[in-house]
C-alpha positions as CSV (number, residue, x, y, z in Angstrom):
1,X,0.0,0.0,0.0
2,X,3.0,2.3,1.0
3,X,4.5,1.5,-2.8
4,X,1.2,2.5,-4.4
5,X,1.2,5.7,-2.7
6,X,4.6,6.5,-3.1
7,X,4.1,5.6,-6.8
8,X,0.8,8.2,-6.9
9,X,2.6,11.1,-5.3
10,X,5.8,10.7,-7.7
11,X,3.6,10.9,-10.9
12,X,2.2,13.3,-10.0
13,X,5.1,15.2,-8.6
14,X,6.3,14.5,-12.6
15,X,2.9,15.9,-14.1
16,X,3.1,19.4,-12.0
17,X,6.9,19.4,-13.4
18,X,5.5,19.8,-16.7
19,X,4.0,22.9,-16.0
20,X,5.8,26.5,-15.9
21,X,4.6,30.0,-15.0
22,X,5.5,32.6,-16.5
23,X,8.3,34.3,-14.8
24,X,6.9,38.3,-15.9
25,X,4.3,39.5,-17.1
26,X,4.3,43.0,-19.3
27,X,1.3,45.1,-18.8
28,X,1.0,47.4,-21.6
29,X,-0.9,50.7,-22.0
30,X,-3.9,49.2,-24.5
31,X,-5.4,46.0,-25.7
32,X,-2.9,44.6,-27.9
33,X,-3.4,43.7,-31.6
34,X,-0.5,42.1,-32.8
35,X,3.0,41.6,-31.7
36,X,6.3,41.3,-33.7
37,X,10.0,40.7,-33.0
38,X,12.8,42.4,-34.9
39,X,16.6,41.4,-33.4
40,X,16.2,42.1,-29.5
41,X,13.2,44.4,-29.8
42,X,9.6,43.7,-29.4
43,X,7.2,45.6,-31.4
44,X,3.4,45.8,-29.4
45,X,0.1,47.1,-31.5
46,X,-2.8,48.2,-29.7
47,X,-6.4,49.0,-30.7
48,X,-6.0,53.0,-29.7
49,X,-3.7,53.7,-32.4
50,X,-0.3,53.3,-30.7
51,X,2.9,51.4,-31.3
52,X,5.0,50.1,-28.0
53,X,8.7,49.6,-28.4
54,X,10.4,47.3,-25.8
55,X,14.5,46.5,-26.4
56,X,14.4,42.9,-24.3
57,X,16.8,42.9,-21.6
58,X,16.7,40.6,-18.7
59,X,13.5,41.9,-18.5
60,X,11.3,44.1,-21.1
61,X,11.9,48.1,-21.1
62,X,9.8,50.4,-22.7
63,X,12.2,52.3,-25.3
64,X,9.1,54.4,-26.9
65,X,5.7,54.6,-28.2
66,X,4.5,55.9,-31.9
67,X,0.7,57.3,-31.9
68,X,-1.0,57.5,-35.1
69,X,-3.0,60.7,-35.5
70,X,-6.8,60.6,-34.4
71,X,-9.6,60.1,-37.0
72,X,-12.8,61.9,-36.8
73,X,-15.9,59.9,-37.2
74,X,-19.2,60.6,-39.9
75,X,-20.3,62.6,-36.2
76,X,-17.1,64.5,-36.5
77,X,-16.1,62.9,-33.1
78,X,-12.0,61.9,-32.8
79,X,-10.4,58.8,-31.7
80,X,-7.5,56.9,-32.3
81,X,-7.9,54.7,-35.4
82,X,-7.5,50.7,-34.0
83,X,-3.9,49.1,-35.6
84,X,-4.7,45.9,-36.7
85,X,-1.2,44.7,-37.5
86,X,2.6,45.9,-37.5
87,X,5.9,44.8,-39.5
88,X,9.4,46.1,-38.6
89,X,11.9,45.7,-40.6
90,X,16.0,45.8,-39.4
91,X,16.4,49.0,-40.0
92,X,13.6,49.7,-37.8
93,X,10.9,51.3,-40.0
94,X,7.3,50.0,-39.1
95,X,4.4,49.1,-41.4
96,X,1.3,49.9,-39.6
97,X,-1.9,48.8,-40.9
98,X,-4.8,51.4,-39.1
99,X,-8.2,51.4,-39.8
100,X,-9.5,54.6,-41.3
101,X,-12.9,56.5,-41.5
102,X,-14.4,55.2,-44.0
103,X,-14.3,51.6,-42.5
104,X,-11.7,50.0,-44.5
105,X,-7.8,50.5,-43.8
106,X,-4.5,51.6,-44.9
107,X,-1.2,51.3,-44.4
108,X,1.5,53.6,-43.0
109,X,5.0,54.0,-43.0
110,X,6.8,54.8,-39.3
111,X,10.5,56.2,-40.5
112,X,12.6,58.8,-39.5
113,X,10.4,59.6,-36.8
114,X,7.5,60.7,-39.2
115,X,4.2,58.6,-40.1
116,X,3.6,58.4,-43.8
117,X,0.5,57.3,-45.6
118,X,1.6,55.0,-48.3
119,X,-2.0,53.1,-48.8
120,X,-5.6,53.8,-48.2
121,X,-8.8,52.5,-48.1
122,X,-7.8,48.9,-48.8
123,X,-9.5,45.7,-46.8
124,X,-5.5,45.0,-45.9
125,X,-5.1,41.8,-43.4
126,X,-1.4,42.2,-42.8
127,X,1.9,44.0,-44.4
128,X,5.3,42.6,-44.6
129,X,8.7,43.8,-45.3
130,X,10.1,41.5,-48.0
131,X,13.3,43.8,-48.5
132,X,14.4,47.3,-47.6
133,X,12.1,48.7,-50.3
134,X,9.5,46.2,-51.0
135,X,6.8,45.5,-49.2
136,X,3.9,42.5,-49.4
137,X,0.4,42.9,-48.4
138,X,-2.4,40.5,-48.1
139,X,-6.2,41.7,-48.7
140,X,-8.5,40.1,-46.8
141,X,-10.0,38.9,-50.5
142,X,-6.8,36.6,-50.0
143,X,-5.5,39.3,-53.3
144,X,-1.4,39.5,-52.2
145,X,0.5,42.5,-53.5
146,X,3.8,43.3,-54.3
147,X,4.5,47.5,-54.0
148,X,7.7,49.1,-54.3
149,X,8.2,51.9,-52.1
150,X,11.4,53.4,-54.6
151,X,8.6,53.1,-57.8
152,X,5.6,54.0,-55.6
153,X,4.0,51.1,-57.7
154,X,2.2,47.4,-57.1
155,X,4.7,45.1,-58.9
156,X,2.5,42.5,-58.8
157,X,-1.5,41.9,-57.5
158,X,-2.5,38.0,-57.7
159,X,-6.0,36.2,-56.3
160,X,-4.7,33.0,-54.6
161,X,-8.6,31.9,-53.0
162,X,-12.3,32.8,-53.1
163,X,-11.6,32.4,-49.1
164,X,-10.7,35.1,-47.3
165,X,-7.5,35.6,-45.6
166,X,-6.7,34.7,-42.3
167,X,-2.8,34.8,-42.2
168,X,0.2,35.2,-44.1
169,X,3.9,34.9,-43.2
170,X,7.5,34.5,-44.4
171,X,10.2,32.5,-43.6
172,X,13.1,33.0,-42.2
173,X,15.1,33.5,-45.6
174,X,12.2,35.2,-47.2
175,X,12.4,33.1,-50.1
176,X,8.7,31.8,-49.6
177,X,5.4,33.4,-48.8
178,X,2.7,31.3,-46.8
179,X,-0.7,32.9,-47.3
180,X,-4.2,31.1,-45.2
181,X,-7.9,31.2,-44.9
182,X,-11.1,29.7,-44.6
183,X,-10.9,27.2,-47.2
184,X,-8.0,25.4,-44.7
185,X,-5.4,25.4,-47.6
186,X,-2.1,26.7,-47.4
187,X,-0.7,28.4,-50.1
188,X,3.1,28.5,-50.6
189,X,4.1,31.3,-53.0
190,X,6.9,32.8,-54.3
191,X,7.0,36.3,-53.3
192,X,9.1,38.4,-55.3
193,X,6.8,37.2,-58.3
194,X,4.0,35.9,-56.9
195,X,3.8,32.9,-58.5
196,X,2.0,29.8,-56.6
197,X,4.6,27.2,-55.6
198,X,2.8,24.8,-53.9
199,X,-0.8,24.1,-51.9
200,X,-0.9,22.5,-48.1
201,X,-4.0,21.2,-47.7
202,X,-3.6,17.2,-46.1
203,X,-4.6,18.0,-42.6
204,X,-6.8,20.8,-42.1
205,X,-10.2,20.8,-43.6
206,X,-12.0,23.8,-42.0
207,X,-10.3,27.7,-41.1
208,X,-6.8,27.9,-40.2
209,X,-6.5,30.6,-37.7
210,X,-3.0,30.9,-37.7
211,X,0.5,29.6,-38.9
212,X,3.6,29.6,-38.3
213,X,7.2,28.9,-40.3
214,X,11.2,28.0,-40.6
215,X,12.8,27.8,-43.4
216,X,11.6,24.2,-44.0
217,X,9.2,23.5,-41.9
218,X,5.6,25.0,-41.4
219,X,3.2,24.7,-38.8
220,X,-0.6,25.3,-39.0
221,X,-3.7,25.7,-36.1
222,X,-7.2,25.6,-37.1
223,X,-11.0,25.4,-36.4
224,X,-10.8,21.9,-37.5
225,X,-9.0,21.5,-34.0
226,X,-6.0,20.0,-35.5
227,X,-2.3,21.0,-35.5
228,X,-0.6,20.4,-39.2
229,X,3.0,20.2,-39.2
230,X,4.3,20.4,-43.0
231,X,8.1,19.3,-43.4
232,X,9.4,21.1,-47.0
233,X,12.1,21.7,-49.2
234,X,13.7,24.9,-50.6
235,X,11.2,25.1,-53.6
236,X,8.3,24.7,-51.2
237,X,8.0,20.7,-51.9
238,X,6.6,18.4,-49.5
239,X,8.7,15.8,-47.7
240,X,6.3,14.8,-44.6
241,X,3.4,15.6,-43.0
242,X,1.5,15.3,-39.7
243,X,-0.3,16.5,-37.3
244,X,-2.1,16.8,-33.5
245,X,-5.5,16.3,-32.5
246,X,-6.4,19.0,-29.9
247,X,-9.8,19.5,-27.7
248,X,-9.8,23.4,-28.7
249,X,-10.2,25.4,-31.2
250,X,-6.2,26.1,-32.1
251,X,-6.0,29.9,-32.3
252,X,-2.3,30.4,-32.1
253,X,0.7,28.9,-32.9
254,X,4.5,29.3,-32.9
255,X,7.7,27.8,-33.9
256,X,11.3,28.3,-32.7
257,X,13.7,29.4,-35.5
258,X,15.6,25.9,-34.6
259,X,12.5,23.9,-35.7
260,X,13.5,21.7,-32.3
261,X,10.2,22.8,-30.6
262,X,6.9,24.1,-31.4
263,X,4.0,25.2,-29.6
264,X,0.2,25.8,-29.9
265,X,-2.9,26.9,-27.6
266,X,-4.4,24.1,-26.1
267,X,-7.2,24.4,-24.1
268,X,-10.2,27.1,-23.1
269,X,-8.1,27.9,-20.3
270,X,-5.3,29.4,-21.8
271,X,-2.6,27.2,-21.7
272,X,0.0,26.4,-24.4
273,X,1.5,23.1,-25.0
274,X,5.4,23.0,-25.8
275,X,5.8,19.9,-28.3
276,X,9.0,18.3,-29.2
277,X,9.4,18.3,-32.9
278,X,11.2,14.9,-33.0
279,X,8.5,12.7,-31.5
280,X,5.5,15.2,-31.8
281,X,5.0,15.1,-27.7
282,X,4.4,17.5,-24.7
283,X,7.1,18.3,-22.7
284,X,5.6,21.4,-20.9
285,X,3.0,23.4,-20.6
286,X,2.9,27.1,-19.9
287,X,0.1,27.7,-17.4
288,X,-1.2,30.9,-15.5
289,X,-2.7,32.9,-18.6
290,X,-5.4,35.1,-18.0
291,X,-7.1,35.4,-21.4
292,X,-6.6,33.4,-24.8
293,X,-3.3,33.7,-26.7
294,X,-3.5,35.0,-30.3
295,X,0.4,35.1,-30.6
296,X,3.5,32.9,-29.4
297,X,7.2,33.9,-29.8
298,X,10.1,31.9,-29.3
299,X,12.9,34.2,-28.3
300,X,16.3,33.0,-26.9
301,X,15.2,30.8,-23.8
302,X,11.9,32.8,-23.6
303,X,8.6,32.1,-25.0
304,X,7.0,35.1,-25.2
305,X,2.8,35.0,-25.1
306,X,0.5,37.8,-26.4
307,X,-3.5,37.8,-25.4
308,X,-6.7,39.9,-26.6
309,X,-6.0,41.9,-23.5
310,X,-3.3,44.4,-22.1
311,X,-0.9,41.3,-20.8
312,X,2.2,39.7,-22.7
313,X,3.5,36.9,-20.6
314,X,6.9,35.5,-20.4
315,X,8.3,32.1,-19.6
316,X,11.8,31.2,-19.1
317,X,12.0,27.4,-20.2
318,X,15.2,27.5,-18.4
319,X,13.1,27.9,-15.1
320,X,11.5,24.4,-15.9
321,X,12.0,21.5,-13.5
């Protein structure tokens, strides 16, 4: 009887190791809407039209914030327009895609300590630096563009899906474009033409939400409640697939530049399970969230957690037990 319990206490001694707190938590001055990483800085969006700039130290420190001007409303009434998504590039110029008064959006240039307008009145999802002058933007019509800032011109505008957008990123290299929707394909492009590579669609069959990317590997989270991991080559072709069955709605995911370890969110409570890329299992899970994740950052030792809310929550994996 004294073995059994013994035996009880130590498993689950070895399930609570699994778990990790987060070691701070950064409170910033709005909701957040997106969150980005450039080198050792972290880039914050919020819905009242500002842009938080954190160099990461030992711990975050605010280095400055950028405020778009206010809009006025049909009532003549002035707010600050809601920033639905940021992009900085290493020279740190931001993209900042802003809603605008007439209910669609555009997209501004942060350089030189000026705001510039470069688009308006575009449904834009996201913007992306491709190269110091060239910059990629996904419609929510799931339309990408190619415009040059030098030529003040769209290079290239191609439809890749009736289904809307839902997310678009680059790798590492920025030698492939990933664009998403509802349709649950995956769409591998090449983006300094535009021309369609490749299509991911052997796992999820409903909306992706979210994905995430190395330079050959991609990971997607969708409604379907399945995680697809996509294992590819240089010119985007497929080498292996698979894929996790979750009990949640899989809203955000994340990848660390290695392609060691991935992570997604797991459950209705917040938490985000850290999988092992080799055997596809859970070594820990980061607990003590307070809303639902919409973004996860792998950063040095940290994983760094963004939430609908005004909280970004850090864990130290070195921390674990």
């Amino acid at each position: 009887m004294k073995n059994i319990i013994f035996i009880f206490f130590f498993c689950l001694g070895n399930l609570f190791a699994t778990s990790l707190k987060p070691s701070f938590i950064l409170q910033t001055q709005a909701e957040i809407s997106s969150l980005q990483l450039t080198k050792n800085k972290l880039y914050v969006s919020t819905i009242h039209g500002s842009v938080e700039i954190y160099t990461l130290y030992s711990k975050p420190v605010l280095e400055k914030t950028i405020k778009l001007p206010k809009i006025q409303d049909f009532f003549n009434n002035s707010y600050a327009p809601k920033i639905f998504h940021i992009n900085s590039n290493e020279n740190e110029e931001i993209l900042i895609v802003s809603a605008n008064r007439n209910g669609t959006r555009n997209l501004n240039l942060f350089k030189n300590k000026k705001i510039t307008l470069l688009l308006e009145n575009l449904n834009i999802e996201k913007a992306l630096w491709l190269n110091s002058h060239q910059i990629l933007i996904g419609l929510l019509s799931h339309e990408i563009l190619l415009f040059d800032l030098e030529k003040k011109k769209i290079i290239y505008q191609v439809q890749f899906s009736q289904s809307s957008l839902s997310d678009m990123v680059l790798n590492p290299s920025k030698s492939l474009l990933f664009t998403t929707g509802e349709s649950g394909i995956t769409y591998a492009i090449n983006p300094y033409n535009g021309r369609l590579l490749n299509t991911f669609d052997a796992i999820n069959k409903d909306k992706i939400y979210q994905i995430a990317t190395t330079d050959n590997i991609l990971i997607t989270g969708g409604q379907d409640r399945q995680v697809g991991i996509y294992h590819f080559d240089n010119n985007a072709n497929l080498q292996q697939t698979s894929s996790i069955k979750n009990n949640f709605l899989i809203y955000a995911v994340g990848i660390a530049q290695n392609g060691k370890n991935f992570a997604y969110l797991k459950n209705e409570n917040g938490e985000i399970a850290l999988i092992n890329m080799q055997n596809k299992k859970e070594f820990l899970t980061l607990t003590n969230l307070n809303a639902i994740a919409n973004t996860i950052l792998f950063y040095n030792d940290f994983i760094i957690v963004g939430c609908d809310n005004r909280f970004i929550y850090f864990f130290n994996t070195k921390e674990k037990i």
